[in-house]
Backbone as CSV, one residue per row, in Angstrom:
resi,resn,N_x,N_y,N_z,CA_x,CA_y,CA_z,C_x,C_y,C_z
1,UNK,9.508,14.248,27.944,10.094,13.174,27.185,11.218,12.562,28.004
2,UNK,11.104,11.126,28.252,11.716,10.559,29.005,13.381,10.278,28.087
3,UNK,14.584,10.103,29.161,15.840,9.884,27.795,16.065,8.361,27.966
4,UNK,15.358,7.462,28.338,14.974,5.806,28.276,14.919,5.622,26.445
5,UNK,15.905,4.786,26.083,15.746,4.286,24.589,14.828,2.992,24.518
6,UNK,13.728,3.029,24.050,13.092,1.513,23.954,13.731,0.488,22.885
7,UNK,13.439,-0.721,23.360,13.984,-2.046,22.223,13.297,-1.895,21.191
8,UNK,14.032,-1.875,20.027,13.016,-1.816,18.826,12.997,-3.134,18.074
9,UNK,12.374,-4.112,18.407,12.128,-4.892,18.092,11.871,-5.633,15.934
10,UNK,12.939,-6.521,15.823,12.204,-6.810,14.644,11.079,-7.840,13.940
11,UNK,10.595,-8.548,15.308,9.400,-9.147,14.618,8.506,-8.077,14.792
12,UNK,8.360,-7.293,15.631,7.130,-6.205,15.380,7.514,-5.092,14.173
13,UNK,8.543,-4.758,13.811,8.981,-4.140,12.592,8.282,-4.901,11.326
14,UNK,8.781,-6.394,11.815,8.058,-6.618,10.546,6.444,-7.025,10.409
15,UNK,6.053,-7.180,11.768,4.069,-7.468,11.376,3.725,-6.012,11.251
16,UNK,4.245,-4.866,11.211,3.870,-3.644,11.234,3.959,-3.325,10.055
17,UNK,4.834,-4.034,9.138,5.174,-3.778,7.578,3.960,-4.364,7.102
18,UNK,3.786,-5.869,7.700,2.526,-6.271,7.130,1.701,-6.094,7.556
19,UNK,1.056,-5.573,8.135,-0.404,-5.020,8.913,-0.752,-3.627,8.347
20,UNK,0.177,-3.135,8.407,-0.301,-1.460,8.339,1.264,-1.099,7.796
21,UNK,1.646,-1.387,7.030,3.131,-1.049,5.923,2.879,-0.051,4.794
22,UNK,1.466,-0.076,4.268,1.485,0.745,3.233,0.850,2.159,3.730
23,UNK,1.152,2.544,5.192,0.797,3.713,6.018,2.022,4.290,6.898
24,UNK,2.726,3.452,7.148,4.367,3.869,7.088,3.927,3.845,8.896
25,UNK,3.132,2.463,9.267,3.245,2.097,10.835,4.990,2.172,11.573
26,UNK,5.792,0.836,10.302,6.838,0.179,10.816,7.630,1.395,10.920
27,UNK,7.721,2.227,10.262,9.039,3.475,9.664,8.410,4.459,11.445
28,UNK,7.253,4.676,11.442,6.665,5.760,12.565,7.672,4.999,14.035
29,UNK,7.647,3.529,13.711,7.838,2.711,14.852,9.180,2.734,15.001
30,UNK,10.236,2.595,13.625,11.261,2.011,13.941,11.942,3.816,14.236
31,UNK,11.596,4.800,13.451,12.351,6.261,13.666,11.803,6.949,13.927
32,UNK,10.208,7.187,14.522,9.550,8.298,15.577,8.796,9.269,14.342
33,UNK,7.962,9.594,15.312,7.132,10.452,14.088,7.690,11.657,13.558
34,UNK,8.956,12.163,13.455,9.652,12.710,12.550,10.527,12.517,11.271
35,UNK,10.203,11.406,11.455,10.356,10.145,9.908,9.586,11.067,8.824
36,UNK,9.997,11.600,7.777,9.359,12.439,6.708,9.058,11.269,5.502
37,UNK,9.902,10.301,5.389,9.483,8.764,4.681,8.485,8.547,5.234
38,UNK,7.934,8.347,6.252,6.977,7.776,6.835,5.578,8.665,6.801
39,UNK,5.823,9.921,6.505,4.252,10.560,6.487,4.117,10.738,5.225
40,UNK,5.187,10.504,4.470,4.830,10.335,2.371,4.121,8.860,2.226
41,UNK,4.110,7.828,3.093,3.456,6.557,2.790,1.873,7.018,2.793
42,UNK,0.955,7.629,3.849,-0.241,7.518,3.660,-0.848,7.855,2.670
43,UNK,-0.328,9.023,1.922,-0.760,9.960,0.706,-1.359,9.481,-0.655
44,UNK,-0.264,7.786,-0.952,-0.481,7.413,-1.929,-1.289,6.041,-1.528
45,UNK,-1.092,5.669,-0.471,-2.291,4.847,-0.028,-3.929,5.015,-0.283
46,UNK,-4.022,6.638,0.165,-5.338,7.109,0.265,-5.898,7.382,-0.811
47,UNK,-4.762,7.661,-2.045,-5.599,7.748,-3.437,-5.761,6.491,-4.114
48,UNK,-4.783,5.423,-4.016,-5.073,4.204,-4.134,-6.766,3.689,-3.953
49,UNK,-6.620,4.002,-2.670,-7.966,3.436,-1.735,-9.333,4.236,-2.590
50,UNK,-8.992,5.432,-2.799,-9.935,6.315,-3.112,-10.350,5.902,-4.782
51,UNK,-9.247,5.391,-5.357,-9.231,4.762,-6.755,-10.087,3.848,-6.781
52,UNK,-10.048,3.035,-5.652,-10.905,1.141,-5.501,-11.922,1.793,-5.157
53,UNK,-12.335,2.827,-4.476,-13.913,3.353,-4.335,-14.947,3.678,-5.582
54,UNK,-13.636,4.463,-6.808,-14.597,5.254,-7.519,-15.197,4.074,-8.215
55,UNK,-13.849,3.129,-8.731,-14.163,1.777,-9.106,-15.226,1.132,-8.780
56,UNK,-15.500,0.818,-7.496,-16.459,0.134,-7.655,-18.138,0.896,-7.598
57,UNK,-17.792,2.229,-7.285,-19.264,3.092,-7.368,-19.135,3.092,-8.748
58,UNK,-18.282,3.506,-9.729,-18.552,4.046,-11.229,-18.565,2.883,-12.354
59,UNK,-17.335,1.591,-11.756,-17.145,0.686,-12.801,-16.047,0.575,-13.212
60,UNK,-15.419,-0.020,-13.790,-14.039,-0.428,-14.670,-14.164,0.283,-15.955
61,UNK,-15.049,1.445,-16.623,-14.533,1.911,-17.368,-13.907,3.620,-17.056
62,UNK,-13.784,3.562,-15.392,-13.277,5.105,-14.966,-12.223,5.323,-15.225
63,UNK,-11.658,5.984,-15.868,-10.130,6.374,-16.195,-9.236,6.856,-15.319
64,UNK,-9.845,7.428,-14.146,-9.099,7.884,-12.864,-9.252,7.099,-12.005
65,UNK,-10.001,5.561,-12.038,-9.697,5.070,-10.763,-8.717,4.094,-11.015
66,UNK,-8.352,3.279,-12.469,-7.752,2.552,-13.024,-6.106,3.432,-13.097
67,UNK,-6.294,4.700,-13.163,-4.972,5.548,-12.818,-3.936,5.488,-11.458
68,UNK,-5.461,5.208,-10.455,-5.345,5.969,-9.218,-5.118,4.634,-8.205
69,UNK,-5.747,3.370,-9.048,-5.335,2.176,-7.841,-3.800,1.648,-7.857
70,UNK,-3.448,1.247,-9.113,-2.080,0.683,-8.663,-1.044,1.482,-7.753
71,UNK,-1.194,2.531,-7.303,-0.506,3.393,-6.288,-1.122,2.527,-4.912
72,UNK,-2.017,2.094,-4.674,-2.535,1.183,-3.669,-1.704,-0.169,-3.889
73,UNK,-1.443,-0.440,-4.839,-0.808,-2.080,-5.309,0.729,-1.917,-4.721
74,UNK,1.254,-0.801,-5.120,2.590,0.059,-5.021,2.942,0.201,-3.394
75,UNK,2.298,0.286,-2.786,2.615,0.932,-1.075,2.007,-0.257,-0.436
76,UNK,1.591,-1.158,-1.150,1.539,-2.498,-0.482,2.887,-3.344,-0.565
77,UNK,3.235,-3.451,-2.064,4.190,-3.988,-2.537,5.301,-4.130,-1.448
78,UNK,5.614,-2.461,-1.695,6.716,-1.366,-0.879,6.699,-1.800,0.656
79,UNK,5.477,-1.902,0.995,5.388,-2.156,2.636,5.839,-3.823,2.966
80,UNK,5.602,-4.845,1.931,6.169,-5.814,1.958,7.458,-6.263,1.654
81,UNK,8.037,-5.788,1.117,9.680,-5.832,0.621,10.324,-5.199,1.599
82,UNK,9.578,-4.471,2.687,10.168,-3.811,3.972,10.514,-4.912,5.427
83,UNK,8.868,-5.484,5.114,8.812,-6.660,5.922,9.465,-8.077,5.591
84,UNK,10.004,-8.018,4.711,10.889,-9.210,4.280,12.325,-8.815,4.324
85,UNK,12.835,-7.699,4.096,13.839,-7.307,4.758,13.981,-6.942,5.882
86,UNK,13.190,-6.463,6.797,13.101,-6.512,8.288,13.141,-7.455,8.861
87,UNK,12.729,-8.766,8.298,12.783,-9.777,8.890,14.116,-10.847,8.880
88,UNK,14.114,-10.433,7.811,15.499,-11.216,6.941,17.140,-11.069,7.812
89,UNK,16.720,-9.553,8.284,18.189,-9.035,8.926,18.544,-9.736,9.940
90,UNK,20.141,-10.466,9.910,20.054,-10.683,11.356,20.221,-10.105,12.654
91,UNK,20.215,-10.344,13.168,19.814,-10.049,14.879,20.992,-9.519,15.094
92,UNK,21.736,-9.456,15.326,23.287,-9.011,15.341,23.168,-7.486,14.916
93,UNK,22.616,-7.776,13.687,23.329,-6.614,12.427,22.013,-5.393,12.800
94,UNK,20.780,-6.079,13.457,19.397,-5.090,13.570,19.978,-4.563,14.686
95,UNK,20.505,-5.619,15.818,20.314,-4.365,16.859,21.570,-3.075,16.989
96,UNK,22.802,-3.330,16.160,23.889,-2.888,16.055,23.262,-1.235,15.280
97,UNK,22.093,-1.596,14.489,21.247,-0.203,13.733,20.744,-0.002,14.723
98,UNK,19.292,-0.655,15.069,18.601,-0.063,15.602,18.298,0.397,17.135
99,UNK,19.112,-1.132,18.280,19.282,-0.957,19.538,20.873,-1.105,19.685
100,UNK,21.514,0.574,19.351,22.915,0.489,19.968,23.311,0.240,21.570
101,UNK,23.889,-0.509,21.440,24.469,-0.383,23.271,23.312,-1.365,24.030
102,UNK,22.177,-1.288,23.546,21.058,-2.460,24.357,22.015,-3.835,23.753
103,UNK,21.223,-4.911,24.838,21.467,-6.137,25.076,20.799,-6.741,24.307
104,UNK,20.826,-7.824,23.034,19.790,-8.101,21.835,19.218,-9.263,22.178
105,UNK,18.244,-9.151,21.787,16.986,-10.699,21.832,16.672,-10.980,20.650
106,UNK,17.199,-12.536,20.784,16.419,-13.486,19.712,15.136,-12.928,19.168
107,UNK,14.858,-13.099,17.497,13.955,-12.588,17.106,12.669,-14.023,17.071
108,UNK,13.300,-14.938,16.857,12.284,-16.025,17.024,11.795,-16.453,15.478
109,UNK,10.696,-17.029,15.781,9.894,-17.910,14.540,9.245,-16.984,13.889
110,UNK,8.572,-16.065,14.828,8.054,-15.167,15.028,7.801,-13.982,13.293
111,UNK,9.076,-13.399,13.731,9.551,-12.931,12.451,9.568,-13.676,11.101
112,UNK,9.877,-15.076,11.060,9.996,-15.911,10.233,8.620,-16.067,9.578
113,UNK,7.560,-16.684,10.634,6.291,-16.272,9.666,5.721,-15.185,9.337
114,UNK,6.359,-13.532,9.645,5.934,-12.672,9.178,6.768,-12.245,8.070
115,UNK,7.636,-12.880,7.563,8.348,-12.867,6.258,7.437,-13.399,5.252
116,UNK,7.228,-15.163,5.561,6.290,-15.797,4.867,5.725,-14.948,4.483
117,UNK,4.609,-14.478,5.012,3.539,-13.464,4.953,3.354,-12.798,4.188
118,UNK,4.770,-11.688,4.156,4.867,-10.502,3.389,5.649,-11.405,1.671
119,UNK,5.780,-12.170,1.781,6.541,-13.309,0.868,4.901,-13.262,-0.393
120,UNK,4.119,-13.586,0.362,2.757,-14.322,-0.217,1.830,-13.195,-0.617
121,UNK,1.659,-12.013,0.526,0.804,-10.964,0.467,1.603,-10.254,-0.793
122,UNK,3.022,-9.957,-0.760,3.618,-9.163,-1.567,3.782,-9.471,-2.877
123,UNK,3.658,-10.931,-3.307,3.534,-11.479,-4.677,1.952,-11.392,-4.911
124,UNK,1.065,-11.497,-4.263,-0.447,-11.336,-4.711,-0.314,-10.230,-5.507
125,UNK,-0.033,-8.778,-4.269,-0.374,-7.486,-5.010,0.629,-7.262,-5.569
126,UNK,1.652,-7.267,-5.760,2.260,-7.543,-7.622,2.194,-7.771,-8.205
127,UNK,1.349,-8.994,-8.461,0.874,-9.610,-9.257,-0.570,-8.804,-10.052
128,UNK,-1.085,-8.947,-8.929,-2.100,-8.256,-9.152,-2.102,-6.862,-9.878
129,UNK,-1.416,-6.077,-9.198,-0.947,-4.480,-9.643,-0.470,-4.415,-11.010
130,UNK,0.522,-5.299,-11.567,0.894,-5.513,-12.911,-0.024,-6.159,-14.008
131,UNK,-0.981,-7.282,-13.671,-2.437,-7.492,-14.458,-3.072,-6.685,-14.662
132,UNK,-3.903,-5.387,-13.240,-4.748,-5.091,-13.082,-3.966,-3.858,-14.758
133,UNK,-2.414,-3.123,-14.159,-2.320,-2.103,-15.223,-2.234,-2.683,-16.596
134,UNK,-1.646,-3.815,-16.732,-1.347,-3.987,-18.342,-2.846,-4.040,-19.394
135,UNK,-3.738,-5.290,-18.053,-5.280,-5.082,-18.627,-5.716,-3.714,-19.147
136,UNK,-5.450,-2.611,-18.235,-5.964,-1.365,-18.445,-5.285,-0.730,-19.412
137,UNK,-4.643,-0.940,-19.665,-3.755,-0.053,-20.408,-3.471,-0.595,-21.988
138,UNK,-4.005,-1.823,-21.990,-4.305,-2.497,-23.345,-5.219,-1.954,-23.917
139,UNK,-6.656,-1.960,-22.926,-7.684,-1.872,-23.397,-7.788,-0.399,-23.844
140,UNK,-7.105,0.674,-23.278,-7.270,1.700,-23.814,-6.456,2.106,-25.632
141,UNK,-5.754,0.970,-25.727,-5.220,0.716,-26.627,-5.962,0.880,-27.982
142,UNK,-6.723,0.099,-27.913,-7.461,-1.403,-28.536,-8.594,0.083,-28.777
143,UNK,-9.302,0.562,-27.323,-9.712,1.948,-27.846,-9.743,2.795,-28.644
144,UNK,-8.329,3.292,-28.021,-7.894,4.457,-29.239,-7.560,4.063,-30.597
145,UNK,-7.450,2.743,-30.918,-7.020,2.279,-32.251,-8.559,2.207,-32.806
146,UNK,-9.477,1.719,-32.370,-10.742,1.841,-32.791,-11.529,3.152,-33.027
147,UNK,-10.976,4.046,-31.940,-11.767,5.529,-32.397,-10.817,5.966,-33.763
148,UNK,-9.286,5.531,-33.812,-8.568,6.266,-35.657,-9.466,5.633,-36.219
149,UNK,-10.089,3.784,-36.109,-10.164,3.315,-37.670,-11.651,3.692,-38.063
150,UNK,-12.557,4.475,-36.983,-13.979,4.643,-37.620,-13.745,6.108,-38.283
C-alpha cells in the first residue's frame, strides 16, 4: 500500500451516487472499503431487487414482495440525496473534508448536471416508493375490512 493520498473528486462522488448509490459505490470511493455505511447499502438493495423479482414472477398480490420493494425505492432515494449533496458542496468546503493539504480543482458543470440528475431520478423513486406503499397498504385495508364484514 502506497502512502500517495488520491484526489477525491466531487463530480465523480456524485455520478457514483447516481449510477451505483444505492450499493454504497460513492461511500467505498469517498472512505475505502472499510466504510461499514457502505457495506450496509447493498443488503437492502438486494431485497428490494429480490422484491421486484417475486413481483413480477408471482404478481401484485405477493405480500412479501410489496413488503420487500420499497427498501429498493429507499436506497435509491438515499443514494440520491447523497448525490445532491455531494454536488451541492462547495469546492472549498469538499476539499478542506475530503482532500486535506491537496491543491483543489474546480468541480465544473459537470457535477451540476449530476445534481440535476439525482434532482429528477430522486423525485421519480419517491414518488414512486410512496404510491407504490400507500396503494399497497390501502388495499390490504379495504381487504381486511372485507374479510370482518363477510
Amino acid at each position: 500500500m502506497s502512502g500517495t493520498v488520491h484526489y477525491k473528486s466531487k463530480t465523480v462522488a456524485t455520478w457514483l451516487a447516481l449510477l451505483l448509490g444505492s450499493l454504497g459505490l460513492h461511500r467505498f470511493y469517498l472512505y475505502g472499503l472499510s466504510d461499514r455505511l457502505a457495506w450496509l447499502h447493498p443488503w437492502p438493495t438486494l431485497l428490494g431487487l429480490y422484491g421486484l423479482q417475486r413481483m413480477e414472477l408471482l404478481g401484485q398480490d405477493d405480500h412479501l414482495s410489496w413488503l420487500l420493494m420499497p427498501w429498493l425505492g429507499l436506497m435509491l432515494v438515499n443514494a440520491m440525496i447523497c448525490g445532491i449533496v455531494y454536488g451541492l458542496t462547495s469546492d472549498e468546503k469538499w476539499d478542506a473534508q475530503h482532500n486535506p493539504g491537496q491543491r483543489g480543482q474546480a468541480s465544473g458543470w459537470a457535477a451540476v448536471i449530476g445534481v440535476v440528475a439525482c434532482v429528477f431520478i430522486g423525485g421519480i423513486c419517491l414518488m414512486t416508493t410512496i404510491a407504490f406503499s400507500a396503494q399497497r397498504y390501502f388495499e390490504s385495508q379495504v381487504e381486511a375490512a372485507q374479510e370482518i364484514s363477510q
